[in-house]
MARNUVEX-563863 format. One record per residue: residue number from 1; residue in three letters; x, y, z of N, C-alpha, C in turn. Coordinates in Angstrom, 2 decimals, m for minus. Example, Ala and Ser with C-alpha at 12.3 -4.5 7.8 and 13.67 -1.06 7.14 Angstrom:
REM residues 2
SITE seq type     n.X     n.Y     n.Z    ca.X    ca.Y    ca.Z     c.X     c.Y     c.Z
SITE   1  ala   13.19   m5.69    7.80   12.30   m4.50    7.80   13.20   m3.30    7.80
SITE   2  ser   12.85   m2.25    7.08   13.67   m1.06    7.14   12.90    0.03    7.87
END
This chain:
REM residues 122
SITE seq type     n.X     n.Y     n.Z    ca.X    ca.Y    ca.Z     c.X     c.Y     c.Z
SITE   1  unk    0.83   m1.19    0.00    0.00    0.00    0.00    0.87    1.25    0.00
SITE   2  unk    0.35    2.32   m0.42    1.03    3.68   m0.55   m0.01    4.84    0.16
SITE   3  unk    0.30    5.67    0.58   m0.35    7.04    1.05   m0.70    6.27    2.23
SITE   4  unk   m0.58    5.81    3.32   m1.24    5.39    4.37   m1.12    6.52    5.28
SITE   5  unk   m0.58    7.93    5.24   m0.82    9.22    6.02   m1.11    9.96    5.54
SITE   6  unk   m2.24   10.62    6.10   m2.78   11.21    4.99   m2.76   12.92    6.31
SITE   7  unk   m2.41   13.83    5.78   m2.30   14.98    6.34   m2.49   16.47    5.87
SITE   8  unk   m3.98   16.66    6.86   m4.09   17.94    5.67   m4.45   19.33    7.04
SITE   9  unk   m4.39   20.11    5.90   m4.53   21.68    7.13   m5.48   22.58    6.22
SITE  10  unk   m6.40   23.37    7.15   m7.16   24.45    6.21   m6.63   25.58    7.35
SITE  11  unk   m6.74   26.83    7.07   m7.05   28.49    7.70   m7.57   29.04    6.79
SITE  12  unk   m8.26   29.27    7.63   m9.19   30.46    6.91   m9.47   31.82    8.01
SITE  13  unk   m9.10   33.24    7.30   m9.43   34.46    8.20   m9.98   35.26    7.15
SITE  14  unk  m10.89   35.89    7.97  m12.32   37.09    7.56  m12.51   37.73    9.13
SITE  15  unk  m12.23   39.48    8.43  m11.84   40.30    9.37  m11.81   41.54    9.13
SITE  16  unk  m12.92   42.17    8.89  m13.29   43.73    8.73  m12.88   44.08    7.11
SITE  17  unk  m13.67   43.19    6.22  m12.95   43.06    4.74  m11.57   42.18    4.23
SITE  18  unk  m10.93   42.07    5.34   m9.94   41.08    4.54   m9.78   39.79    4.94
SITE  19  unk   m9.61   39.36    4.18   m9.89   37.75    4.12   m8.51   36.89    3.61
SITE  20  unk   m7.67   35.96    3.96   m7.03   35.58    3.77   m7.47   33.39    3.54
SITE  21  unk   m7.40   32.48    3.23   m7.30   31.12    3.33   m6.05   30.43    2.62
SITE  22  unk   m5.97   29.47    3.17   m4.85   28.23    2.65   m5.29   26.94    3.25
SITE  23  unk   m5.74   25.71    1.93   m5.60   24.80    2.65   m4.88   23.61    1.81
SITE  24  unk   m4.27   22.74    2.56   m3.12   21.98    2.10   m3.17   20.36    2.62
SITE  25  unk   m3.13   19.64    1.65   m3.07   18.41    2.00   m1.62   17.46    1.09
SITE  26  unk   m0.84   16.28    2.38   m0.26   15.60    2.38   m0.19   14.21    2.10
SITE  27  unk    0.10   13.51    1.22    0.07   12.00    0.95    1.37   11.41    1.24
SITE  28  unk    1.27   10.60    2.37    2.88   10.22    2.97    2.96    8.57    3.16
SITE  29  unk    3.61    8.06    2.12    4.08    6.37    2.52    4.85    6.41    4.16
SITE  30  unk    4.05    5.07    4.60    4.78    4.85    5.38    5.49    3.07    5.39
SITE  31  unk    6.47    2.92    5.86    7.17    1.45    5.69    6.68    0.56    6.71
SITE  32  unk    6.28    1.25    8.35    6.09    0.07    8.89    4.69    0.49    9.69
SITE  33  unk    4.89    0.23   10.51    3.62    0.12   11.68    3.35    0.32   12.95
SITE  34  unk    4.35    1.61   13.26    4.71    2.15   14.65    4.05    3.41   15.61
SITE  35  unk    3.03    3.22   15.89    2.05    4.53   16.16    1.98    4.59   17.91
SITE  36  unk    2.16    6.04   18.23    2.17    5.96   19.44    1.18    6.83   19.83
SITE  37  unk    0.17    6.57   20.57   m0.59    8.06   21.37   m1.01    7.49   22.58
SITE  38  unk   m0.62    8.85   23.41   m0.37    8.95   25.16   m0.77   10.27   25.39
SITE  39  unk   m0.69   10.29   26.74   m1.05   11.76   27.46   m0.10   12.32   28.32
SITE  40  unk    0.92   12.85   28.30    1.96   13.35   28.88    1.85   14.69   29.72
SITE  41  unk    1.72   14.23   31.23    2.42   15.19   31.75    3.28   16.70   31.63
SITE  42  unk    3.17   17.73   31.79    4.25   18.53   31.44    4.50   19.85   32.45
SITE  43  unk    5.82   19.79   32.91    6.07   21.00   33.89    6.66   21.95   33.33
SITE  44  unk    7.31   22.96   34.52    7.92   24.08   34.09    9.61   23.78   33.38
SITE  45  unk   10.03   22.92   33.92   11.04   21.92   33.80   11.31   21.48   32.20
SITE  46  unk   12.05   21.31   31.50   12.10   21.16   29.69   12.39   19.26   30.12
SITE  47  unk   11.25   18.42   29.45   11.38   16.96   29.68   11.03   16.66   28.69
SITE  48  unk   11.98   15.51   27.80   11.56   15.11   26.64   10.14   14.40   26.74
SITE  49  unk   10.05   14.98   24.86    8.30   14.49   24.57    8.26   12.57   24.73
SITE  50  unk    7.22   12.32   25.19    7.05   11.10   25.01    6.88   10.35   23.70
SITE  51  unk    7.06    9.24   23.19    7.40    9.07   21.95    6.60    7.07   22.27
SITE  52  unk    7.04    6.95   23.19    6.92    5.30   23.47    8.29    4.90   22.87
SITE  53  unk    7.41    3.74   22.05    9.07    2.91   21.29    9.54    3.76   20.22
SITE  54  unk    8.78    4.70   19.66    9.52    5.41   18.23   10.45    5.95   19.12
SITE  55  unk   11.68    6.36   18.10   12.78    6.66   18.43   12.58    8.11   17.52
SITE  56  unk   13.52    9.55   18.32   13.17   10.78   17.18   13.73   10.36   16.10
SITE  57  unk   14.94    9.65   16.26   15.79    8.90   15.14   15.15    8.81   13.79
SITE  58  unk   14.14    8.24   14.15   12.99    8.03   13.25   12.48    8.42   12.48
SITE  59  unk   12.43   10.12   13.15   12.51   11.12   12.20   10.49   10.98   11.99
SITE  60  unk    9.68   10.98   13.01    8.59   10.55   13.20    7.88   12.16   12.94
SITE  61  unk    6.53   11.84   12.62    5.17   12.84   12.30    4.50   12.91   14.01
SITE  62  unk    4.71   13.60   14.25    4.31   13.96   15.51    2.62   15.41   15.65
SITE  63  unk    1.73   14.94   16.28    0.87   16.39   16.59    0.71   16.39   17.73
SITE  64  unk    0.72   17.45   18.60    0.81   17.86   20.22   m0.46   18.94   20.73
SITE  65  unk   m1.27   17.79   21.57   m2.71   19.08   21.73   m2.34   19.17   23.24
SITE  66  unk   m2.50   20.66   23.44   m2.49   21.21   24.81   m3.77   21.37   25.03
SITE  67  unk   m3.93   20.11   26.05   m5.36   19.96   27.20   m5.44   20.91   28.79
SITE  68  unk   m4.23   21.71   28.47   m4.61   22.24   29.92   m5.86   24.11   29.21
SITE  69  unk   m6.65   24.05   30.55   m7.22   25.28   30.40   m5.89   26.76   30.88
SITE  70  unk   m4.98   26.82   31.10   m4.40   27.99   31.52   m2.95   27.83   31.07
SITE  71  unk   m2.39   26.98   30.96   m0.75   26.95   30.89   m0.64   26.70   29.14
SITE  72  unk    0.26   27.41   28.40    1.14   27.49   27.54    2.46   26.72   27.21
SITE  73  unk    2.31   25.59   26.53    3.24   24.68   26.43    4.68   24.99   25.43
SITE  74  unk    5.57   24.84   25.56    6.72   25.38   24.20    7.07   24.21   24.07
SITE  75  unk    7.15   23.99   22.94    7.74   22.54   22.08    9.75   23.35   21.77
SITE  76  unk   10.64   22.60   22.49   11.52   22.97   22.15   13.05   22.44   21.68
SITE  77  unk   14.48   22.20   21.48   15.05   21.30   21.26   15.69   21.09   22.47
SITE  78  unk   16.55   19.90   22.77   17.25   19.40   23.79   18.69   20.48   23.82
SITE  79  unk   18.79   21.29   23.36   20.28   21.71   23.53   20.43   22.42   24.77
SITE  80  unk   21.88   22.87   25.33   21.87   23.61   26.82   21.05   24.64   26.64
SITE  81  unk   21.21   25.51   25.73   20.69   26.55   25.16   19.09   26.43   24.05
SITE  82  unk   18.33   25.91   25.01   17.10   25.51   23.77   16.41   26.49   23.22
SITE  83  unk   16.33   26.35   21.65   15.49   27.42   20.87   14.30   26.64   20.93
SITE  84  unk   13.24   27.23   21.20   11.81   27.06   21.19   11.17   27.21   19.27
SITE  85  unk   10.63   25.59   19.40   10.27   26.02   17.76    8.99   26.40   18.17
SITE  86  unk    7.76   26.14   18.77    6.59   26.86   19.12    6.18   26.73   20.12
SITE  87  unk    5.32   27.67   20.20    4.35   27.27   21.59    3.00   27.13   21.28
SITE  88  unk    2.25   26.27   22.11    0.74   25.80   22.28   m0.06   26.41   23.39
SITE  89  unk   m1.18   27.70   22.80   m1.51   27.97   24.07   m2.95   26.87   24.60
SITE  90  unk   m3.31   27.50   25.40   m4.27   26.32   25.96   m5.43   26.00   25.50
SITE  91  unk   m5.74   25.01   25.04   m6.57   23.98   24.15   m6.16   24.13   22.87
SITE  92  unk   m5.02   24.06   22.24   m4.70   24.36   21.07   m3.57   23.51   20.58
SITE  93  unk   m3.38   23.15   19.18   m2.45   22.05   19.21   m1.28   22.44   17.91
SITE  94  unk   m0.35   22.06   18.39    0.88   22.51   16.99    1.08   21.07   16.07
SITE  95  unk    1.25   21.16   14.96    1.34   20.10   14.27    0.49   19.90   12.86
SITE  96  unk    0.33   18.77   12.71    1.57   17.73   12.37    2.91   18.06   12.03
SITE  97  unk    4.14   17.84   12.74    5.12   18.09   12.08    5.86   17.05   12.23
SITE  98  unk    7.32   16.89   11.73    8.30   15.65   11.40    9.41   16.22   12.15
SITE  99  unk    9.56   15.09   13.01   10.91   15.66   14.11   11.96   15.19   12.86
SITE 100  unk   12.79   15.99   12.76   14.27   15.65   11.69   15.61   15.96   12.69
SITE 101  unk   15.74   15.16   13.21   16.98   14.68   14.37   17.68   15.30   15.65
SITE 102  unk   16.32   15.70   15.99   16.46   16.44   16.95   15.10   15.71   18.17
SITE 103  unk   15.80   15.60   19.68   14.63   15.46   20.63   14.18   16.32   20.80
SITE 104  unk   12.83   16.24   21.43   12.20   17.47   21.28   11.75   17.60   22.97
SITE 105  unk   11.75   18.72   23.50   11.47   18.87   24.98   10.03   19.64   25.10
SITE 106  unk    9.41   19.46   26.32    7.85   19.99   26.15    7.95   20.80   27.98
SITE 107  unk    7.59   21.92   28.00    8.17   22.66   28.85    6.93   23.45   29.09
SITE 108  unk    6.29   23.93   30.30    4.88   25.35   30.33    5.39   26.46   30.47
SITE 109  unk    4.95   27.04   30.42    5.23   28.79   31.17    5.32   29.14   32.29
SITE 110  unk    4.05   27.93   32.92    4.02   27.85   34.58    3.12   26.83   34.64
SITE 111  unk    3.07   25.78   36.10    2.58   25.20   36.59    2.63   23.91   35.69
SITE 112  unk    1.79   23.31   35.60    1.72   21.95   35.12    0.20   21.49   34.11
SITE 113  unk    0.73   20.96   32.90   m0.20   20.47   31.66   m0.10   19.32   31.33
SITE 114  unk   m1.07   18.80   30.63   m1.15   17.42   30.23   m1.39   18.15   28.78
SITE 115  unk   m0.54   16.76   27.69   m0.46   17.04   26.36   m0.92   15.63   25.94
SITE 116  unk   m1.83   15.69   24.50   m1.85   14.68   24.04   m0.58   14.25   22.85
SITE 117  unk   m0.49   13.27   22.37    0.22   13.27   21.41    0.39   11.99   20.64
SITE 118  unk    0.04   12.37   19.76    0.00   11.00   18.26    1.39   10.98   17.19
SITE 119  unk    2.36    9.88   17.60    3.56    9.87   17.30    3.28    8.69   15.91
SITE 120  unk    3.64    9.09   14.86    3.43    8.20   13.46    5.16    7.75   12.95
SITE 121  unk    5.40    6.81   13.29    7.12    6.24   12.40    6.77    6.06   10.88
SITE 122  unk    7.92    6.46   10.36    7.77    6.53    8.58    8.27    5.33    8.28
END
């Protein structure tokens, strides 16, 4: 089989006359059969994302929904010095994206969140 991920995005904004949309869809082979989704914990503290058995190695399709009502999650890299690729504010989710060899750390602003997250191996 081929296309077994199928990944798509719409926006659409309308706003005192201007109007902007984009929507985009993905057809992605995958080789095996490695899917992970959990509910992770998350503090103020930078702790890698949960993944299960995928490895980032993997180079995996990852989407991250922030279930907390108040805290702001940053998706960021493992380095001493971590650059933050985004943040999730609350009930809102970043993704789908493809970790490309980097761990990824999940960190709040304050206090403590639970994240969902659906980890796809290619």
């Amino acid at each position: 089989m081929a296309n077994e991920l199928e990944i798509t995005g719409i926006i659409k904004y309308n706003k005192g006359g201007v109007k902007a949309s984009l929507s985009l869809s993905s057809l992605i082979d995958i080789g095996g059969s490695n899917v992970y989704e959990g509910v992770q914990s998350v503090e103020n503290s930078p702790d890698p994302i949960e993944l299960g058995s995928i490895l980032s190695s993997d180079e995996p399709y990852v989407i991250i929904e922030n279930l907390s009502d108040t805290a702001t999650v940053s998706v960021q890299n493992s380095a001493d010095t971590p650059v933050v690729f985004c943040t999730i504010p609350p009930r809102a989710f970043a993704g789908p994206m493809q970790i490309t060899g980097n761990v990824l750390n999940l960190a709040t602003d304050s206090g403590t969140a639970s994240v969902r997250i659906i980890a796809i191996s290619p």
